[in-house]
C-alpha positions in Angstrom: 14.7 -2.6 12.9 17.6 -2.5 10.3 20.9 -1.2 10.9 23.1 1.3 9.8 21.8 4.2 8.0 22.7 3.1 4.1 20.6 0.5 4.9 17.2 -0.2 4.6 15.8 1.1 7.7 13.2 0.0 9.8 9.9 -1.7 7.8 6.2 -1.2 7.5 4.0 -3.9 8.6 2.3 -3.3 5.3 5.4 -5.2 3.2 5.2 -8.2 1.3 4.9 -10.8 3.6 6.6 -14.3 2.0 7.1 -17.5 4.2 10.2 -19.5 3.4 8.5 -21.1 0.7 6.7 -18.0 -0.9 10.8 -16.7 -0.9 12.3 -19.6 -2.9 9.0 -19.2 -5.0 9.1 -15.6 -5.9 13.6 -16.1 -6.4 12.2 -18.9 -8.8 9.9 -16.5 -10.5 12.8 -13.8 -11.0 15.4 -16.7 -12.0 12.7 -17.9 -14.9 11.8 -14.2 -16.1 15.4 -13.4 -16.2 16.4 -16.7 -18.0 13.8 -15.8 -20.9 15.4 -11.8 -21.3 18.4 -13.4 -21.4 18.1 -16.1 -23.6 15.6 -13.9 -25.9 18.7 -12.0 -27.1 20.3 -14.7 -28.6 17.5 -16.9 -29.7 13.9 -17.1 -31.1 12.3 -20.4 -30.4 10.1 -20.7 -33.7 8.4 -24.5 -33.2 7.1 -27.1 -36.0 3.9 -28.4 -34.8 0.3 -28.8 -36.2 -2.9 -28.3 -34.3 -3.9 -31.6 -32.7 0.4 -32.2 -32.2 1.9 -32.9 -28.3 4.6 -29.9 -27.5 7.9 -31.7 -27.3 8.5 -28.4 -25.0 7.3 -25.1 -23.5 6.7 -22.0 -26.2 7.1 -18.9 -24.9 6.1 -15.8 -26.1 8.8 -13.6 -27.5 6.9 -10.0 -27.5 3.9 -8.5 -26.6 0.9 -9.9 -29.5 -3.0 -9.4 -28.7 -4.2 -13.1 -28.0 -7.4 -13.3 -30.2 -9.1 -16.3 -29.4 -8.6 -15.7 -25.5 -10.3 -12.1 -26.3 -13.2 -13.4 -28.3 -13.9 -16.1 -26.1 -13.9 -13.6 -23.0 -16.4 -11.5 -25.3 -18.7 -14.0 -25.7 -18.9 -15.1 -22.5 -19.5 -11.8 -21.7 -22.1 -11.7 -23.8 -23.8 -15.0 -23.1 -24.2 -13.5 -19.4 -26.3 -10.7 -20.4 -30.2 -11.6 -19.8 -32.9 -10.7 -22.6 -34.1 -7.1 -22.8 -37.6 -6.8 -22.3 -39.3 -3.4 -23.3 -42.8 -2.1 -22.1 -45.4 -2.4 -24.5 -47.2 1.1 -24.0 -49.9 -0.4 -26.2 -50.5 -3.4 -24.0 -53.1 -2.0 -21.4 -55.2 -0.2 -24.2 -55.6 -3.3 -25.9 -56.9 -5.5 -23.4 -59.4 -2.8 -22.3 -60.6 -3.0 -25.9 -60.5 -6.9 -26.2 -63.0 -7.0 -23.2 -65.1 -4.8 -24.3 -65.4 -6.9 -27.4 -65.5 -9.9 -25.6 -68.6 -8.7 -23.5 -70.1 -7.4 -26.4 -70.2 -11.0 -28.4 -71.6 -12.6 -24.8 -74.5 -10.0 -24.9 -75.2 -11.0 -28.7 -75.2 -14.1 -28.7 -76.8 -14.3 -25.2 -80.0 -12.5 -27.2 -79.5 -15.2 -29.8 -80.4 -17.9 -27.6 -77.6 -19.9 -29.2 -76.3 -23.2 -28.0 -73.4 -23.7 -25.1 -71.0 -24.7 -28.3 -72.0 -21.8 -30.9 -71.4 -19.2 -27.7 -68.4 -20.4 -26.9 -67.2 -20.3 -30.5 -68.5 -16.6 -31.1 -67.0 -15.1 -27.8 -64.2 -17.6 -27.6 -64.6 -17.9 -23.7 -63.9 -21.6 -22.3 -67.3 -21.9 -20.4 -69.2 -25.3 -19.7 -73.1 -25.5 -20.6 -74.2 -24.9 -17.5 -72.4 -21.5 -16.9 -73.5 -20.7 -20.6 -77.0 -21.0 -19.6 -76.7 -18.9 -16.2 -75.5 -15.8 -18.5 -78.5 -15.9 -20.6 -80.7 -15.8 -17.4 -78.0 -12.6 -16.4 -79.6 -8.7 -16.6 -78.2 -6.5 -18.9 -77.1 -4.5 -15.6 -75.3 -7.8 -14.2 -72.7 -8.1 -17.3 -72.1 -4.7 -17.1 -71.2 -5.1 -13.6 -69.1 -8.3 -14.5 -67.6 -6.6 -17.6 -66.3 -3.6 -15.3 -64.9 -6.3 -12.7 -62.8 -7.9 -15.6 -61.5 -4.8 -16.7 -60.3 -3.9 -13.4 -58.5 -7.3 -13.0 -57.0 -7.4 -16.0 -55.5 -3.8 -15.6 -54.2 -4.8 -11.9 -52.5 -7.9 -13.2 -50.9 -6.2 -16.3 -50.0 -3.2 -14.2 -47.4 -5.7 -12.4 -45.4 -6.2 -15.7 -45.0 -9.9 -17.2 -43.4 -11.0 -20.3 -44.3 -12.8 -23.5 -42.4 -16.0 -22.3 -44.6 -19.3 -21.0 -43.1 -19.5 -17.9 -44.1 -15.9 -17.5 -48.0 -15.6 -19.1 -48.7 -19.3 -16.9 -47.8 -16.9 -13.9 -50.2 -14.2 -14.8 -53.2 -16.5 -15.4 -52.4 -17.4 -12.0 -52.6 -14.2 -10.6 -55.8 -13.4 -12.7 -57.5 -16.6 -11.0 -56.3 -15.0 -7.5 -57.9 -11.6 -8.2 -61.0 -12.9 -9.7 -61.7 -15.4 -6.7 -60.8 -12.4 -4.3 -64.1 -10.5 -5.8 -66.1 -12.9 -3.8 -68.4 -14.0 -7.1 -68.5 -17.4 -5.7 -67.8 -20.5 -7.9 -70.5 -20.0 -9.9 -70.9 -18.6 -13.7 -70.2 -15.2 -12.9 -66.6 -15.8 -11.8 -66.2 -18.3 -14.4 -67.3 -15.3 -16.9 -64.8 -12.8 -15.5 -62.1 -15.2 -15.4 -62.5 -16.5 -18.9 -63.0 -12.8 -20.0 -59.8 -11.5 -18.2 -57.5 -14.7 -19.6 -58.8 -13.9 -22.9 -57.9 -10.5 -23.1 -55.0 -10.4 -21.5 -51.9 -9.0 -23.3 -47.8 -9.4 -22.0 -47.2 -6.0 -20.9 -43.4 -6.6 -21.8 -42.2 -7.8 -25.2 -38.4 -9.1 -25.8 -36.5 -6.7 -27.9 -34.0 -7.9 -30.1 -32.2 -4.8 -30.4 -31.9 -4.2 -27.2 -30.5 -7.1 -26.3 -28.2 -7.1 -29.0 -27.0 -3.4 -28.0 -26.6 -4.8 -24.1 -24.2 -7.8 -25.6 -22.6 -5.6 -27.4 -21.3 -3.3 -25.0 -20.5 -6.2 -22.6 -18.5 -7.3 -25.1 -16.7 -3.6 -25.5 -16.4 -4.1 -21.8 -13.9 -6.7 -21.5 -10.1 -5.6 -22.0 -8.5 -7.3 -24.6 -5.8 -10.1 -23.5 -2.7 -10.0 -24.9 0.2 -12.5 -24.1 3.8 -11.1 -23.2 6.6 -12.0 -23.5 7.8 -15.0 -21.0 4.1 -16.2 -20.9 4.2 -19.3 -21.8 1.8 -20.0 -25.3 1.8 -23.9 -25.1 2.8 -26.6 -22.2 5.1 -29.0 -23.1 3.5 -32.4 -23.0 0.3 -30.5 -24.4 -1.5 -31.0 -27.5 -1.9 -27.7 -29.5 -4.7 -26.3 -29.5 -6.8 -23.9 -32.6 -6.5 -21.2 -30.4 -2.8 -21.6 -29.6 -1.8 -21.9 -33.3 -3.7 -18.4 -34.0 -1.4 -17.1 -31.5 1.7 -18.9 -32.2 1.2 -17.6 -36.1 0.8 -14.3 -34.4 4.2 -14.1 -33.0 5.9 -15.8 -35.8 7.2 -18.8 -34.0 5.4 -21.6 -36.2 8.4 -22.3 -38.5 11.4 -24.0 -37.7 13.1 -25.8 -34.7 13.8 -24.7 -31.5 16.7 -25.0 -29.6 16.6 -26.1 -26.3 20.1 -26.0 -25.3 20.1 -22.5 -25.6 17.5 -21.7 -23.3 19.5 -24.4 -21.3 22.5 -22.6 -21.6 20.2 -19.5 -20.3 19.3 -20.8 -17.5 22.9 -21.9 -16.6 24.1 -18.6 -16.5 21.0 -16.8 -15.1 21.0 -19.4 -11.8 24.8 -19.0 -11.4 24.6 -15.1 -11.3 21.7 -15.3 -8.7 23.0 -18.1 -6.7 25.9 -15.8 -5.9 23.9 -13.1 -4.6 21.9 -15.2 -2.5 25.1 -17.4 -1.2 26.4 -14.2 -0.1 22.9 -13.2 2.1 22.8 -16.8 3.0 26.0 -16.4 4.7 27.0 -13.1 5.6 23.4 -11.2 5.6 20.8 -14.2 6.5 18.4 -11.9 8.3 18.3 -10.3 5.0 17.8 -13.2 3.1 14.6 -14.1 5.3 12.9 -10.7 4.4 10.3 -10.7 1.5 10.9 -7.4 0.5 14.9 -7.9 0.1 14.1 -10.5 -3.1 11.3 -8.0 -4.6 14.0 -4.7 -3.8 16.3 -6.6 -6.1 15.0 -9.0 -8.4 12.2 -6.0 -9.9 14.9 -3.6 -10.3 16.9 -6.5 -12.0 14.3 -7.8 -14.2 13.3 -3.7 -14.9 17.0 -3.1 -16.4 17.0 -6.2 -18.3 13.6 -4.8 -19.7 14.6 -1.3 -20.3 18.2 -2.6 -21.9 16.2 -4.3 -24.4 15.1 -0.5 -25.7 17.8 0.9 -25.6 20.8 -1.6 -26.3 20.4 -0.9 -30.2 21.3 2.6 -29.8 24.1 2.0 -27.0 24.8 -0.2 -24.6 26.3 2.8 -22.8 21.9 4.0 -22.2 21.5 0.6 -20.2 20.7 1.9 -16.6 22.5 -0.5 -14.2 22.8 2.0 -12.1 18.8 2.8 -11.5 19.4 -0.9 -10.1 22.5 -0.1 -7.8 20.9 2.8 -6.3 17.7 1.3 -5.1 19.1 -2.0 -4.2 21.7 -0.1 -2.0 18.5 2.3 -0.9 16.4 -0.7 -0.4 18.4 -3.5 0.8 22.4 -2.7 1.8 25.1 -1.0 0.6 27.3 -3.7 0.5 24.9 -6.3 -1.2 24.2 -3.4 -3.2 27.9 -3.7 -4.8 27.6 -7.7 -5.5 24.0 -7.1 -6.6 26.0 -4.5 -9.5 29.0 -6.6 -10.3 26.3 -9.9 -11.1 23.6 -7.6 -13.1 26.5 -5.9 -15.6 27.6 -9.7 -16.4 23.9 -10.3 -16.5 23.0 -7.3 -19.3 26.1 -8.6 -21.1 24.8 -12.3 -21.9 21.0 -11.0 -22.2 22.1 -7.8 -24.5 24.9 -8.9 -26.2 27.2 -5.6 -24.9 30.5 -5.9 -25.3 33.5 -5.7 -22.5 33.9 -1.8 -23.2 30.1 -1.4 -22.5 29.7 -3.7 -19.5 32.4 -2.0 -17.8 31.1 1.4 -18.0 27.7 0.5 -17.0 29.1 -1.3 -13.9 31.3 1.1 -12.9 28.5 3.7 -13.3 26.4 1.5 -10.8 28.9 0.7 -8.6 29.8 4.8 -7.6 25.9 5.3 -7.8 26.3 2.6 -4.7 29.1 4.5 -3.0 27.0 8.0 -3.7 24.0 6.5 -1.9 25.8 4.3 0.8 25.2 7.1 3.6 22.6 9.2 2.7 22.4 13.1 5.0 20.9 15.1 2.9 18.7 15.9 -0.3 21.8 16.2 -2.3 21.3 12.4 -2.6 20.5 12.3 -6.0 22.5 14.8 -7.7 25.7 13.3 -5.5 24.5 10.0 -7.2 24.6 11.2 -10.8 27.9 13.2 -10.1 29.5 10.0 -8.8 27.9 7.9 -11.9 28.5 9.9 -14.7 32.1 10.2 -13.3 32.5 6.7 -12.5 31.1 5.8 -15.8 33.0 8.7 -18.1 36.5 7.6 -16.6 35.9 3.9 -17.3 34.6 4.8 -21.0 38.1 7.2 -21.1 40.2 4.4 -20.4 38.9 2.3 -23.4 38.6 4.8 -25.7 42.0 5.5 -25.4 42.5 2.2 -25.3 40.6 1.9 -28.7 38.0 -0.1 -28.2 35.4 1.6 -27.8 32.0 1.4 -30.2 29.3 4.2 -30.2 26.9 1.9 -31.4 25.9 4.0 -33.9 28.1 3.8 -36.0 29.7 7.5 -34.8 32.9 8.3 -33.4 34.0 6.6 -30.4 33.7 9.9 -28.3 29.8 9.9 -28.5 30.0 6.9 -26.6 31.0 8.9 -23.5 27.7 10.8 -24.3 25.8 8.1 -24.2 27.5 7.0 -20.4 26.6 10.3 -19.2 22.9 10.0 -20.7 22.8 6.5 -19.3 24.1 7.6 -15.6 21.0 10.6 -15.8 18.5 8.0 -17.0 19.5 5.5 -13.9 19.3 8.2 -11.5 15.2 9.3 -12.8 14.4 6.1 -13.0 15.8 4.9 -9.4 14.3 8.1 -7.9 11.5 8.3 -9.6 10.6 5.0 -8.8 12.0 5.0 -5.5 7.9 6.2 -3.6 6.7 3.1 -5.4 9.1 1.0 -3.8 8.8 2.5 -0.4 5.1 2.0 -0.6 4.7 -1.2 -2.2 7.6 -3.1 0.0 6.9 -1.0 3.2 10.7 0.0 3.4 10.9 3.8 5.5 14.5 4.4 3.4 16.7 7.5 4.7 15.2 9.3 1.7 12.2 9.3 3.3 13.6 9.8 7.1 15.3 12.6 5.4 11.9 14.3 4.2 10.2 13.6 7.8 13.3 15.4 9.9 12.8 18.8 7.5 11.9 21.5 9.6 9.3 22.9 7.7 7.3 19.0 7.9 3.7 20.8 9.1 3.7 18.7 11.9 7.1 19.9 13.5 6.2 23.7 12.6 3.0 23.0 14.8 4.9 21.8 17.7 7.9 24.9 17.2 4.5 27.4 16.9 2.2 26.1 20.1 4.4 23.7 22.0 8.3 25.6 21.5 9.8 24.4 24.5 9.2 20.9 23.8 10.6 21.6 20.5 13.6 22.6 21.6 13.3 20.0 23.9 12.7 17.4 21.5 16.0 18.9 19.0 18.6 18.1 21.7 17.0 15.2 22.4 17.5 14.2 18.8 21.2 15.1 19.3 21.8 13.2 21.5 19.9 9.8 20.2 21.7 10.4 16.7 25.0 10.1 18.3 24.5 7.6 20.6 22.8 5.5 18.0 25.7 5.9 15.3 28.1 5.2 18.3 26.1 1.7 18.8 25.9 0.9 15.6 21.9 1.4 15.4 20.0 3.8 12.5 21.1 7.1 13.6 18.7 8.9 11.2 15.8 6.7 12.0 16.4 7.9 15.9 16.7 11.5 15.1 13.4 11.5 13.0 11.9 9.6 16.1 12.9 11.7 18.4 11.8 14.9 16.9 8.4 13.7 16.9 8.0 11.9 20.3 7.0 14.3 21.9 4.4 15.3 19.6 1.2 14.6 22.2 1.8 17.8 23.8 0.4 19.3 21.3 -3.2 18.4 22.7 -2.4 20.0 26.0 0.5 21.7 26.3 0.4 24.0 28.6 0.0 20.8 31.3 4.0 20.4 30.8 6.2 22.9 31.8 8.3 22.9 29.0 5.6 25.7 27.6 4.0 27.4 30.8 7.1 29.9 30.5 6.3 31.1 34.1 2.4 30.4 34.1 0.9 28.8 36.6 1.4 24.8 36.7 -2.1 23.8 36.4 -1.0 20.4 38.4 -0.6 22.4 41.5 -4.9 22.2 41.5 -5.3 18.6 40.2 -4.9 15.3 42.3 -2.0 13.3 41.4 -3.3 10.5 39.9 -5.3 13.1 37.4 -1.5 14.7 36.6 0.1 11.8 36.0 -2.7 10.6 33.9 -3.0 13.9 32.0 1.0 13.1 31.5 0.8 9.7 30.7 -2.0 10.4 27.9 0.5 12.4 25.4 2.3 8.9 24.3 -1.2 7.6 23.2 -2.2 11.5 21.7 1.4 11.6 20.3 0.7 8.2 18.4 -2.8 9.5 17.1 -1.6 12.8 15.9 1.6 11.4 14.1 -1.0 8.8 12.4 -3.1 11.2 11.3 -0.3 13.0 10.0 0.8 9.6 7.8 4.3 9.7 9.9 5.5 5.5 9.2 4.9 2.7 11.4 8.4 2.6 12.6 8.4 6.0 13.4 5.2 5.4 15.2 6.2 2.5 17.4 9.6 5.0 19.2 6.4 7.1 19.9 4.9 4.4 21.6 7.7 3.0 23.6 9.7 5.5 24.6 8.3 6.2 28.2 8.2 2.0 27.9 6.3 0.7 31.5 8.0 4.1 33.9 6.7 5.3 36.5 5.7 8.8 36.5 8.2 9.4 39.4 7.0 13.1 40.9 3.5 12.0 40.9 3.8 8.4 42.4 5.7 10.1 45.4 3.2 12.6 45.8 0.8 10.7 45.8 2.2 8.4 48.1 3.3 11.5 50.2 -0.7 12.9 50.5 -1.6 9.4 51.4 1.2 9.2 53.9 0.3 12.7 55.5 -3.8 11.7 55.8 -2.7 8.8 58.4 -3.3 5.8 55.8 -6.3 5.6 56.5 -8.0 6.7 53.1 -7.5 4.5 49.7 -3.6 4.1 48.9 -2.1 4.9 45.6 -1.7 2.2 42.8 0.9 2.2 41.1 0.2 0.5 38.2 -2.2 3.8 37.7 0.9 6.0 37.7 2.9 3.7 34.7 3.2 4.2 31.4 1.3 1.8 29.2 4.0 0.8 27.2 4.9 -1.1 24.9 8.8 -1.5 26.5 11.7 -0.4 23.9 11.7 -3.0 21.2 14.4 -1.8 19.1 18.1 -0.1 20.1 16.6 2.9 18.4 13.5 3.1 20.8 15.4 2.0 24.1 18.4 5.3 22.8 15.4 7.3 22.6 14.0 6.8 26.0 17.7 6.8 27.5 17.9 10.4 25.4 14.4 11.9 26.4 15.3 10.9 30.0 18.8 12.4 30.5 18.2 15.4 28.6 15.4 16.3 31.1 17.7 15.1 34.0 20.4 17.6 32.5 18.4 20.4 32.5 17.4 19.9 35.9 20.4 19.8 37.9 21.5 22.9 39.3 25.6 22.9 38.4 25.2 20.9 35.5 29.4 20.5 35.3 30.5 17.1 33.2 31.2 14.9 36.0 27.9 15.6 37.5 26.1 15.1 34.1 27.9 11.7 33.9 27.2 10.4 37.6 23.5 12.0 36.6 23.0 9.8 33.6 24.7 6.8 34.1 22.4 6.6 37.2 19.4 6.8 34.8 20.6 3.8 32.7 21.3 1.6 35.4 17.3 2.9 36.7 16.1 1.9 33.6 18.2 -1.5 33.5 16.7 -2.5 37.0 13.7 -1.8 36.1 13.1 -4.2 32.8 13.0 -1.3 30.1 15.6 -2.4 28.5 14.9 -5.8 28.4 13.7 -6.3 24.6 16.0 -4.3 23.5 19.3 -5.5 21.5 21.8 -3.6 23.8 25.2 -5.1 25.5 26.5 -3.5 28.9 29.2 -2.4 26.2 26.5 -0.3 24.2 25.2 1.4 27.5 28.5 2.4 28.8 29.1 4.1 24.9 25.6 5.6 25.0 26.5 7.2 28.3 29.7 8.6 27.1 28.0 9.9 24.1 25.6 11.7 25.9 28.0 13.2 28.4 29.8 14.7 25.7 26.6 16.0 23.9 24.9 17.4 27.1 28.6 19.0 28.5 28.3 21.0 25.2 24.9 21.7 25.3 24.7 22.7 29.5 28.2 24.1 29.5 29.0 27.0 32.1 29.5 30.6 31.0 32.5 32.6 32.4 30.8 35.3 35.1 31.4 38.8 33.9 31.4 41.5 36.4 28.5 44.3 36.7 29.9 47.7 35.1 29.4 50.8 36.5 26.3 51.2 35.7 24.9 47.8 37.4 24.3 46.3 34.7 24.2 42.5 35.4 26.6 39.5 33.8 25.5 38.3 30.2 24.1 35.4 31.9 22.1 37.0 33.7 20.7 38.7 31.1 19.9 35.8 29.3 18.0 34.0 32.1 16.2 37.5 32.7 15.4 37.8 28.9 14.2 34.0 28.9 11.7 34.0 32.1 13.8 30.8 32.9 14.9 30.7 36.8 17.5 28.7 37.3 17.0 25.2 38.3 16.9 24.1 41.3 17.9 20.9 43.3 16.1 17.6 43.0 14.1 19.0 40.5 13.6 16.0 37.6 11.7 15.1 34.9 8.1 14.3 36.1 8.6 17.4 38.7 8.6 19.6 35.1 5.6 18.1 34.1 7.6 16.1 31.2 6.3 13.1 32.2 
């Protein structure tokens, strides 16, 4: 995890993750964008060319124009994809009732006209052969009636299924007529040949194309589809390219089609741009490299680099005193460091200077505003963060204005007096600190940075998840408060995030909530409810509030950092009390029974991976220790927890953690100065005549608390 608490604290697996290669892409990206703001101050590329003509180079766009022939071509597309609309003709089954009727009726008429194979088939307009002609006229009046009902009812089944007015579709219904009539069991015979011809000759397309329909469906795909616009830096034509219809329309859009451009401007551009970032990144690739290798340390300061250089662009005509440089210099020192944070300021002011043409007088202000935003924000405590930040802006960026006004040269750039320029600082300095702070959740969301801001908001008292644990768990809270004492200072002694150990250790303890009348923080002189379970079941009931404590602070949306000095800060212990008891019942039944595992009596782990998460467990374990011993004087604390740090050393806790013997022995000094104050003695005071006892006394009387007694530790409290 990061370091000091300026910095950038420890990071969310859910943050941007770039290779080496996707880092040197995405720097690329920022050095291109910031090329064309800068550049686009100065110069307006307007290009000679003809549809049909190679670009002799890129054309980019200058501002934001809707690109018409993108958005029409999109819309037609979109309209192209829509199928036909096909409507139910209501009419449909009526009509082919009535068409065989009529078709039966011209059989029986010209059946009692004895006329010839061709003359029937021309009057009833059935496709019979001669021989099936001359079965019908042998058929009973009863037997066409029976054959007319049967083509009714397959012409109804069919159409009920729904096909359209299209060949493919009608070809597919025949078919299915042929199925249904041949399924009547009439044989091969006339009579099936009859029903058949009937049914194909009456039968209507029960659903009809509708052109309206359609056209309202295409329509409102095309209404569907967002127009496209190009903006600026998108680049209209490739150099090397031949211009295209559509690339004129929207080069006449933007009013670059007349003229020459110059290329050595742009040139020039880049020079500058490149020089000012190469700096920044010389200075993480040699003093700050693990920095340098983090995704999220390009996007923390090339957006908020690219987002001034955006914003200046608005606001530069009324005064380059309103460009927020320091909206930058806080979130990069936030975000990233503190000290790259002041670089990161000094390189954006000459950078707002070429791309916005400000002059000395309003380059320095701005800079100087960002720079004591940087030293505001450098060590973040409290909430006071942001109005600290505007104090030390508006300060930083009044005196510099001061100096040049009195120094006369000093333009309002507004034509007022030169004094309203100082107004314009100070409305500058508040509009960096919205937009820094405003913007800052975004940030810490979309990079997966946990920023002292945020630490800041988890270690408030009145988080619901710490009010649970002070309502139905309030000895481990109390617990868990001197416990954060004591990692805060011995982190800030190492070197390690102070705050980011004091948030983690108010909520390690948090999976007592589930049970927490199993740990004797909160029995308050109840019974201990392991003096009726076996020992393995105690230590596993122990054991289990590291995995509750990491469910519960999930479920509460505490950050994956914070979540991981849950995790590991028992590491792979042994539940000590347990293990021996354990071992002790086993010892006492003769050996003969099934001997204790230890393994079963460990912690899962993971091991400390982080000086923060190793301090923790250190903390967590000599705080209980403290508490236990029975004259807790300084020496004994001392002897007390340096013996727990050399435990933990032997046993491998510490071994992925980044701590020198030299950070152990300060960690144990820190704490026996921390627990001396906390565990100190009281001066007896004798009982007055009445027999009333010593203030001390009182207090242990008034608390429930007996006073420890020897050998008691950790695991024997049920602390686990």
């Amino acid at each position: 995890m990061a370091g000091g608490a300026g910095g950038g604290g420890g990071r969310w697996p859910s943050s941007p993750a770039l290779g080496g290669a996707g880092r040197a892409a995405l720097t690329l990206v920022v050095a291109a964008v910031a090329t064309v703001l800068v550049a686009s101050h100065f110069l307006v590329v307007r290009v000679n060319l003809r549809v049909g003509e190679v670009a002799p180079q890129n054309v980019y766009a200058t501002r934001e124009v809707l690109n018409r022939p993108l958005t029409d071509l999109l819309r037609r597309q979109a309209a192209a994809r829509v199928a036909p609309v096909y409507v139910a003709d209501r009419s449909a089954p009526g009509a082919a009732q009535v068409a065989v009727g009529r078709i039966f009726r011209a059989v029986v008429r010209e059946r009692a006209a004895h006329a010839s194979a061709r003359a029937f088939r021309v009057a009833t307009g059935l496709r019979l052969t001669a021989a099936a002609v001359a079965a019908i006229e042998a058929m009973t009046p009863r037997r066409l009636a029976a054959l007319e009902a049967d083509a009714r009812l397959v012409v109804g089944s069919v159409m009920a299924t729904g096909y359209r007015s299209t060949p493919a579709s009608v070809a597919a219904a025949h078919s299915a007529l042929a199925v249904m009539v041949g399924n009547l069991g009439l044989g091969a015979g006339a009579a099936s040949q009859l029903v058949l011809a009937a049914a194909e000759r009456a039968f209507r397309p029960s659903l009809v194309y509708s052109a309206a329909d359609t056209m309202k469906a295409r329509r409102a795909a095309m209404a569907a589809v967002a127009p496209a616009y190009v903006v600026p830096g998108d680049v209209v034509v490739v150099a090397g390219t031949r211009v295209t219809a559509a690339q004129m329309t929207v080069l006449r859009e933007l009013g670059l089609v007349q003229g020459r451009g110059n290329g050595a401007a742009y040139l020039g551009a880049a020079v500058v741009t490149l020089l000012l970032l190469g700096l920044v990144v010389a200075y993480l690739w040699r003093f700050e490299p693990d920095r340098l290798r983090q995704g999220s340390t390009v996007w923390s300061l090339g957006m908020p680099a690219l987002g001034v250089l955006l914003i200046g662009r608005l606001v530069a005509p009324v005064s380059g005193y309103l460009v927020p440089v320091s909206a930058a210099s806080i979130l990069a020192a936030i975000l990233v460091d503190a000290r790259v944070a002041t670089l990161f300021t000094v390189v954006l002011g000459l950078m707002t200077t070429v791309a916005l043409g400000l002059d000395v007088s309003a380059t320095a202000v701005d800079t100087v505003a960002g720079l004591a935003a940087v030293v505001a924000v450098a060590d973040i405590r409290d909430r006071l963060a942001a109005p600290r930040a505007l104090l030390y802006a508006a300060v930083g960026g009044l005196g510099a204005g001061l100096g040049f006004v009195l120094l006369g040269d000093v333009e309002s750039g507004v034509g007022l007096a030169p004094w309203v320029a100082l107004g314009w600082s100070a409305a500058g300095s508040l509009l960096g600190v919205i937009l820094s702070f405003g913007s800052l959740p975004l940030f810490e969301q979309f990079l997966g940075v946990l920023t002292p801001v945020r630490l800041i908001e988890l270690a408030n008292p009145n988080q619901p998840l710490l009010r649970r644990l002070l309502m139905e768990a309030p000895g481990t809270y109390h617990h868990s408060v001197v416990v954060a004492n004591l990692a805060e200072a011995a982190a800030e002694a190492v070197g390690a995030n102070g705050l980011l150990a004091r948030v983690g250790a108010f909520y390690h303890d948090v999976g007592k909530l589930r049970r927490p009348f199993f740990f004797v923080d909160n029995q308050f002189g109840a019974p201990n409810p392991h003096d009726r379970l076996a020992p393995s079941v105690s230590a596993a009931i122990i054991m289990a509030h590291v995995k509750d404590g990491v469910a519960i602070a999930a479920e509460a949306g505490l950050p994956p950092p914070v979540l991981d000095l849950i995790s590991q800060h028992h590491g792979t212990t042994r539940v000590e009390f347990f293990w021996r008891k354990a071992r002790d019942e086993a010892e006492a039944g003769g050996g003969e029974g099934p001997q204790p595992q230890e393994e079963a009596f460990r912690y899962p782990g993971p091991k400390p991976a982080s000086r923060e998460a190793a301090i923790l467990m250190l903390a967590d374990t000599s705080e209980a220790a403290a508490r236990a011993l029975p004259r807790p004087t300084p020496a004994r604390i001392e002897a007390r927890v340096r013996a727990l740090i050399r435990d933990r050393l032997a046993d491998g806790q510490l071994d992925e953690a980044d701590l020198t013997l030299r950070d152990l022995d300060r960690i144990a000094a820190t704490f026996t100065q921390v627990l001396a104050g906390v565990f100190h003695s009281r001066v007896p005071y004798p009982d007055n005549e009445r027999g009333v006892p010593d203030s001390g006394e009182e207090e242990a009387a008034a608390s429930g608390t007996p006073p420890p007694k020897a050998g008691g530790g950790p695991a024997a409290r049920g602390e686990g």
